[in-house]
N, C-alpha and C positions, 0 to 999 in steps of 0.2 A: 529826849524825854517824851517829847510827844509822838515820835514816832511806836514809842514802847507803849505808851497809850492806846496810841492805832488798832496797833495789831495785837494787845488785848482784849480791844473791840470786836474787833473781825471774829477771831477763835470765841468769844462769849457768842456773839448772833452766829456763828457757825453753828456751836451749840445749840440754842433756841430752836434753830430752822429747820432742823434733824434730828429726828426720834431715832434714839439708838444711830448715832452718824458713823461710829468704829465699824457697824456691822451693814454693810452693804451687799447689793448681787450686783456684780460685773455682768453687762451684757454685750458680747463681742458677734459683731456679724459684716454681712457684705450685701449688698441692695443688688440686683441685677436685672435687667430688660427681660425678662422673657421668652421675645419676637430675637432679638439680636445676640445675649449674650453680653451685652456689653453692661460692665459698672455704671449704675446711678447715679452721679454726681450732686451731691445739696438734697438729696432725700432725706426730710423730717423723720427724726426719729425719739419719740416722744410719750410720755404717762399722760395716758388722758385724763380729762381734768386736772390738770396741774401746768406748769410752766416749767418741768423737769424736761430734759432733751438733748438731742447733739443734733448734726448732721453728717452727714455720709463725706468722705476727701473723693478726691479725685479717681481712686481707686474703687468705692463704692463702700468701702470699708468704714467702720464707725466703732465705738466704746462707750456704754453708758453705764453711770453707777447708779443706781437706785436704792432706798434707804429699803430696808426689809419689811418695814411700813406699809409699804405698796406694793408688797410681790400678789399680792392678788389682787391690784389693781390692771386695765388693759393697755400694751403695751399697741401703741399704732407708727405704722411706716409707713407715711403718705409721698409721692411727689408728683408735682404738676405733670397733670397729662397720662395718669397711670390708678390702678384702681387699689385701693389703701391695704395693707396687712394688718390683721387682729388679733391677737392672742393675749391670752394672761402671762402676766410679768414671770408667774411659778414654772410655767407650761414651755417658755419660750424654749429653743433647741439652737444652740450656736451652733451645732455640726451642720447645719442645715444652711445653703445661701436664701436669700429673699427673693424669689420673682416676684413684680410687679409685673402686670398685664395693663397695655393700656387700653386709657380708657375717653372714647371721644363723644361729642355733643352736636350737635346740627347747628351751623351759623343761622341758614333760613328758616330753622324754627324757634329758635331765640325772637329772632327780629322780626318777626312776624305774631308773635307771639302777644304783643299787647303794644298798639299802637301810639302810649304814651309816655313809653318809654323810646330814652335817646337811641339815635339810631347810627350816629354817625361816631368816629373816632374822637375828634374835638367833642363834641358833645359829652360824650360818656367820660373825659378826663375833667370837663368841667363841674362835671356832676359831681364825682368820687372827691375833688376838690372841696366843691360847697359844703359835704359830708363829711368833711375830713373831724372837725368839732363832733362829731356824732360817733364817729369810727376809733378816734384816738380816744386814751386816759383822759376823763375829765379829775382825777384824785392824784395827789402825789403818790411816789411809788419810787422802790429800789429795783433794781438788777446786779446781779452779780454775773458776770460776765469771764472768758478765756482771751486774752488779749494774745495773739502772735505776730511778732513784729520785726520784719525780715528786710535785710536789703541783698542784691546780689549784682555782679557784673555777666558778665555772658559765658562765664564758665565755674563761678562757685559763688558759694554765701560768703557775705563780708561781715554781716552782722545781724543777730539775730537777739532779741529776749523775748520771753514768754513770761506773762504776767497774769493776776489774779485781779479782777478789776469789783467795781461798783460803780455804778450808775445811779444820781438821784435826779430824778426831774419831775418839777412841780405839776404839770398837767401841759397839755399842748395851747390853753390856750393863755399860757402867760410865757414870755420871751424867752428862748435858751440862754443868751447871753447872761442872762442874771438869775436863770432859774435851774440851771441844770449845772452840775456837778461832778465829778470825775475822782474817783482817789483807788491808786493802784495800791492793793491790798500787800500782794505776793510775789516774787518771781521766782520762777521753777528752771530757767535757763537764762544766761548772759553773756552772748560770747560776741564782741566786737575787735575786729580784725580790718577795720577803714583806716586809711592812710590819715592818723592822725595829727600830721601835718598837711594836712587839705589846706593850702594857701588862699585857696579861692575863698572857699568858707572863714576864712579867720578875714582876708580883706574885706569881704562885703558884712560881715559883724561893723568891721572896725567906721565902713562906710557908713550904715545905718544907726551905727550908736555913738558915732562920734563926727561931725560935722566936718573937722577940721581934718581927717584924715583924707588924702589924696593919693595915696601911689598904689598900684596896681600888684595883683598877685605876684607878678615874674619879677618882681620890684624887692621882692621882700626874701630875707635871708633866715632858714629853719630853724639857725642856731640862735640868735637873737630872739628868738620867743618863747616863753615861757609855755609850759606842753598844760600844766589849768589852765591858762589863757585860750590854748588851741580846742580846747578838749568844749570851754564853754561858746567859744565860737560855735562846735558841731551843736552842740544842743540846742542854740538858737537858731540855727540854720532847719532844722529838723524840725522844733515848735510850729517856726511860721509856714513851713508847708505844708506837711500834714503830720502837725500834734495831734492828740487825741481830741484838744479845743478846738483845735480846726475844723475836725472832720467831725465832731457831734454839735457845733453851735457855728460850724458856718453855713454857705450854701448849700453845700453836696448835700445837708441831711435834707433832702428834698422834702418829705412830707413833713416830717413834724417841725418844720422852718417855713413852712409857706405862707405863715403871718408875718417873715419877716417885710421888711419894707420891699427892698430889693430882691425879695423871693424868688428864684429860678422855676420855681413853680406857684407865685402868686397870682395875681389881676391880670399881667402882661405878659400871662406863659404863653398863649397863643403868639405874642411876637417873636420869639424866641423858637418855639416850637410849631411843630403841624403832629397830628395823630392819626392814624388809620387803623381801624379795626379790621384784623386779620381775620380769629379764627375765634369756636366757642370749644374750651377745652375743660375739662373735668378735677378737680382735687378734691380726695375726699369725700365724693360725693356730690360737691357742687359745683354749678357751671361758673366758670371763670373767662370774661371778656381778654384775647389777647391782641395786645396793641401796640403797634409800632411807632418808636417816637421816630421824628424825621424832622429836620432843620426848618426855622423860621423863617420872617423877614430877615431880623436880624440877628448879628450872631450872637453865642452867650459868651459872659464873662466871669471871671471867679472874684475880684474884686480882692486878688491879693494885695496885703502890703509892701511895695518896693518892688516887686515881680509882674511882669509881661503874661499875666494869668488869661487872655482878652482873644479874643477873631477866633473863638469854636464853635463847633456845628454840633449838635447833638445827635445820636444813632442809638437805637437800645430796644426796650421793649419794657413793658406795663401789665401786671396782671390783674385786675379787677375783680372780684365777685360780683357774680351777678345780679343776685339777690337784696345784698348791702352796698354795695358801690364802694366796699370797704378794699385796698389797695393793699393785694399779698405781696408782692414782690416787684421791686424795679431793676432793670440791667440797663445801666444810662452810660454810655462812651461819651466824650468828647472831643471829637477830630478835627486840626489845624486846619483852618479853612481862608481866612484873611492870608493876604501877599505877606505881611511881616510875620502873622505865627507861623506860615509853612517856611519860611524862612530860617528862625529861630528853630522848631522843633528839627528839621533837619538838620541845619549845622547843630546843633548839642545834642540831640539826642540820638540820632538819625531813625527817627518815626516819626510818623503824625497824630499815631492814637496817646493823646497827652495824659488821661485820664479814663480811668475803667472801675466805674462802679456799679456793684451789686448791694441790695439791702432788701431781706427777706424779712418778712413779719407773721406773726402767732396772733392764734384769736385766744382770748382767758378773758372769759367773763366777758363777753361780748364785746371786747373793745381789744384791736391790734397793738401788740407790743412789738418791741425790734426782737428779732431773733438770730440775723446772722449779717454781718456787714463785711463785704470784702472790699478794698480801694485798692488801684494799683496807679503808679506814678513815679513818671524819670525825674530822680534830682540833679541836677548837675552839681560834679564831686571837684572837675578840675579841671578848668578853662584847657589845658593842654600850652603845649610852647609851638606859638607862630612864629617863634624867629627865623632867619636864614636859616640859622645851626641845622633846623631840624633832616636840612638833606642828606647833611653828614648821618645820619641815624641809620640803624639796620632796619629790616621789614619785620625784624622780631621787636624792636625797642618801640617802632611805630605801633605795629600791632599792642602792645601792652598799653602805650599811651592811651589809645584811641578805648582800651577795655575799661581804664581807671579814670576816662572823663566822665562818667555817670555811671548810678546806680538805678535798676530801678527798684523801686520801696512798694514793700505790700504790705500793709494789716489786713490782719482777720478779727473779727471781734466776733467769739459766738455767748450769745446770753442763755445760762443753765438755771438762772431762778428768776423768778419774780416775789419782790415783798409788798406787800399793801399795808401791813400792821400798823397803824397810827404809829405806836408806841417805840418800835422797833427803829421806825422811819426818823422821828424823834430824837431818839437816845443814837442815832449816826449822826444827825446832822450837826450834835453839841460836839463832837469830835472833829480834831483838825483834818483836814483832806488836801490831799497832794495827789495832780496827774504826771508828775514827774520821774518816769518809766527809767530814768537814769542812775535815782537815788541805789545807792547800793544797801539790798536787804539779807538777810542771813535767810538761806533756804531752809526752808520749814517743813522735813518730810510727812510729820502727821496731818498737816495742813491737807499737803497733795495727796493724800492715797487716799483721801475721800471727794475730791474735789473733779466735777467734769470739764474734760478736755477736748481740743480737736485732735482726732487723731491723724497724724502726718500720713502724707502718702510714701510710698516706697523710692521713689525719687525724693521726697524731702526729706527724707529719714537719711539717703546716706549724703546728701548734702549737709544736714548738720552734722555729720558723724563728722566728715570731710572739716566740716569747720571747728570743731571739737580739738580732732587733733594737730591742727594748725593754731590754736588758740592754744592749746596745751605746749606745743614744742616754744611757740612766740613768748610764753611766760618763763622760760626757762634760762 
């Protein structure tokens, strides 16, 4: 009942948010370098003045639906370090690719340029810090969001959904933990194909939810458990590393968490981190500080629960406005640095880069919003068998073990709206919300044929296909 609730919600403010929403223009195109030729990758592509937009895949290629509302409004294709495309929404030409031309700034006449401004890398992160209250939502506010949520081993997808999100968060400067919200709307794809007797996952449930449990994965026999039992082990397994809570109200949201206590970017980022400013590069018009993060005293930690999240180094890069000190975009790794994580990350994973975050932000109405959030991270699926036996095995049955002891798991969250409406903001929050990507919902096509997406690259298109009909024969 309250689900049917929900998502009588949703389709009424879908409604509201959209003049004439049946009647849409599709705008299909591909962003390209100019100089090289090569696809744009994470190129904005966006109705000015508005918070309507996508970005560009891998391939450079993107889809945007625009309400007809705004076909003579200006359609802009920006991305860092390239000089912006303009035209009316009516006017645009999909037959046409997009060059961007880039476009560069003079470091020594930035820094030279007024002597009271910071000049160094630490410095300029400290600043865009103290600004952050200035640069972020000071008002509550919605987002509607595309959620894609993907695991794979080293040669296909295991599991993938695509969902329809909202986001409410009260203002940056009151705590995400109790201010910020999450209810997945929709899914438009669901296909999981993970070895749902993952023993590891059901013992370390059974460990952390139950005191009295003692015996190890290779301990336990697949027949004797119940497959809801197994199935809620995966989902807890899956919340506490990266749920959708995790990764919007733990540490990783670097900026808009930096009031947390433990902030990876609060009071004691400088121990944690070191900054050097590289280069003065261009978006849109304005010069952009770019800055490279590089490891601290000490190392950083994720402060998971029951998980060896601890001994990482940080590597990435920072993009700044010049002008506001307002923070477009961060690309933050996290590399096994400590004797026990290079330990750990090798034997399970066999990498070191434990953690690969990207989070791109939009200016509307002069304050930064999130606009595109990617994570990437190895979960470990299934400790593997140490026993003797394993010498008996072929190089084919190793080879398979060694693919099915982890996954690595990627979301994509790209946000297509912003609401500000008191009223709208209101009349969602008296509605029940659930970030539970699991719940099974009836697909809704009139939903999706107006609703923006990321559009997949050509390699993840036939990786789902790939999963598709393996998910199709396995139901059979």
């Amino acid at each position: 009942m309250k689900y049917s609730k929900l998502r009588l919600f949703v389709g009424l403010l879908a409604c509201l948010l959209s003049i004439n929403a049946f009647s849409q223009k599709e705008l299909k195109g591909k962003v390209v370098d100019f100089i090289t030729y090569e696809p744009i990758e994470s190129a904005s592509i966006y109705i000015e003045n508005s918070t309507i937009g996508t970005v560009s895949n891998t391939d450079g290629n993107f889809v945007l639906r625009v309400p007809q509302a705004r076909v003579n409004d200006t359609l802009v294709i920006s991305s860092i370090g390239f000089k912006s495309f303009r035209t009316a929404v009516k006017d645009y030409n999909a037959a046409e690719d997009i060059f961007l031309e880039e476009d560069m700034a003079s470091l020594d006449e930035v820094i030279l340029i007024a002597d009271t401004r910071p000049k160094t890398g630490n410095d300029i992160v400290l600043r865009a810090i103290k600004r952050l209250p200035n640069n972020l939502p000071e008002q509550p506010y919605l987002q509607k969001g595309f959620l894609r949520h993907k695991e794979k081993n080293k040669r296909e997808y295991k599991w993938l959904i695509e969902s329809a999100i909202t986001i409410y968060d009260s203002s940056y400067a009151s705590g995400a933990e109790d201010n910020l919200k999450i209810n997945v709307d929709e899914n438009r794809k669901s296909y999981d194909l993970r070895d749902v007797d993952s023993l590891y996952a059901y013992s370390s449930y059974l460990r952390n939810t139950s005191g009295e449990f003692k015996m190890s994965a290779k301990q336990l026999r697949r027949d004797t458990i119940a497959t809801a039992t197994l199935v809620e082990a995966i989902k807890w397994n899956d919340d506490r590393v990266n749920g959708l809570g995790q990764l919007f109200k733990g540490r990783l949201n670097l900026m808009r968490n930096a009031n947390m206590g433990d902030a990876l970017f609060g009071e004691n980022v400088l121990q944690h981190h070191q900054f050097r400013l590289d280069t003065i590069l261009v978006d849109n018009g304005r010069k952009l500080y770019k800055i490279e993060i590089l490891k601290g005293k000490e190392y950083v930690g994720l402060n998971t629960k029951r998980i060896y999240n601890e001994g990482f180094e940080p590597h990435g890069w920072l993009y700044i406005y010049w002008d506001s000190y307002a923070i477009k975009k961060i690309e933050y790794d996290l590399i096994a640095s400590s004797d026990k994580q290079k330990r750990r990350s090798k034997s399970l994973f066999g990498t070191l880069n434990n953690h690969k975050l990207v989070i791109t932000y939009m200016e509307y109405q002069e304050k930064m919003y999130p606009k595109y959030f990617y994570y990437e991270t190895p979960k470990l699926v299934n400790v593997g068998d140490r026993s003797s036996d394993k010498l008996y095995k072929t190089d084919e049955e190793r080879k398979k073990e060694r693919e099915e002891q982890f996954y690595n798991t990627v979301q994509e969250i790209l946000f297509t709206e912003t609401i500000q409406d008191p009223e709208l903001i209101s009349e969602a929050l008296q509605q029940p919300w659930s970030e539970d990507i699991f719940m099974q919902r009836p697909y809704n096509k009139e939903f999706w044929k107006n609703y923006n997406v990321l559009l997949e690259s050509e390699e993840e298109e036939k990786l789902i296909q790939d999963l598709s009909k393996r998910a199709t024969l396995f139901k059979q």
